[in-house]
N, C-alpha and C positions, 0 to 999 in steps of 0.2 A: 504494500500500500504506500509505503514511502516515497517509492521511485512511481509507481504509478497517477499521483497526483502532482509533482512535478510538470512531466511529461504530457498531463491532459490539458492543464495549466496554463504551459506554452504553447502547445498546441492552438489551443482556441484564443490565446492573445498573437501568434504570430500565423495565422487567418486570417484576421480581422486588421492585424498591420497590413499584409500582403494586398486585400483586397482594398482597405483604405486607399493604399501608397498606386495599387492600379486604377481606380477609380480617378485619383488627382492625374495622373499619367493619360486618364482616356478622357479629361474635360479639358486636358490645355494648358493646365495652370505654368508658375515659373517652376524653376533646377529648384528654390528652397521649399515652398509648399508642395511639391514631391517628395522632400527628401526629410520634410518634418517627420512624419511615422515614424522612418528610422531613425530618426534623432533622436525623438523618444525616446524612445525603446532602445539605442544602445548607453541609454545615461542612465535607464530604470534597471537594465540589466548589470552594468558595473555598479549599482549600489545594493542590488539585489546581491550579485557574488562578494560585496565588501560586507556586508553586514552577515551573510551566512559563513564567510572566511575568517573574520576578525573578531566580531563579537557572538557571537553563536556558537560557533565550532560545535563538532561532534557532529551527530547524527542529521539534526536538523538544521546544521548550516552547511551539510552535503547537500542536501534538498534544495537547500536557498542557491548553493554554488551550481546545483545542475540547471535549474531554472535558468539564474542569471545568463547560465551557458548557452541554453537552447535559445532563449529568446534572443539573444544575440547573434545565432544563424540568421532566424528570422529574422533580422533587423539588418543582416546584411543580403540576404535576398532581398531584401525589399531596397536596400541602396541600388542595387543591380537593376531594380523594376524599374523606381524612377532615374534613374541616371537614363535610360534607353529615352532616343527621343522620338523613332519608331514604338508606338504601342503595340504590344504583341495580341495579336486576338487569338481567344482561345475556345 
């Protein structure tokens, strides 16, 4: 259960970046309100792995630290989404 709420976690916040970050991507907006999502998200993720690294530790700051991790993929797929200035249709 520990690793699997993580995992669902990020899952359904780095979805909901993805499709954010494509949405901005398929209206036109600029390179930053593309790239806000990800911004987000990789500042919520380094505080999410400092605070399960630094102050948590143990079992439940592995949890924070995996989180941190995955959404941080997430949040660089989604640099990747909006950085394209081709929209990808899918």
């Amino acid at each position: 259960m520990m690793l699997l709420a993580p995992f669902l976690t990020a899952f359904i916040l780095g979805i909901i970046i993805l499709m954010l970050t494509y949405w901005f991507s398929k209206k036109g907006f600029s390179l930053f309100i593309r790239m806000l999502p990800g911004i987000i998200a990789i500042i919520g993720a380094v505080i999410l792995f400092y605070i399960g690294f630094v102050d948590i530790r143990g079992f439940e700051g592995g949890t924070l630290g995996l989180l941190g991790f995955l959404i941080a993929i997430f949040s660089i797929i989604a640099f990747v989404i909006g950085k394209n200035d081709k929209t990808v249709t899918w």
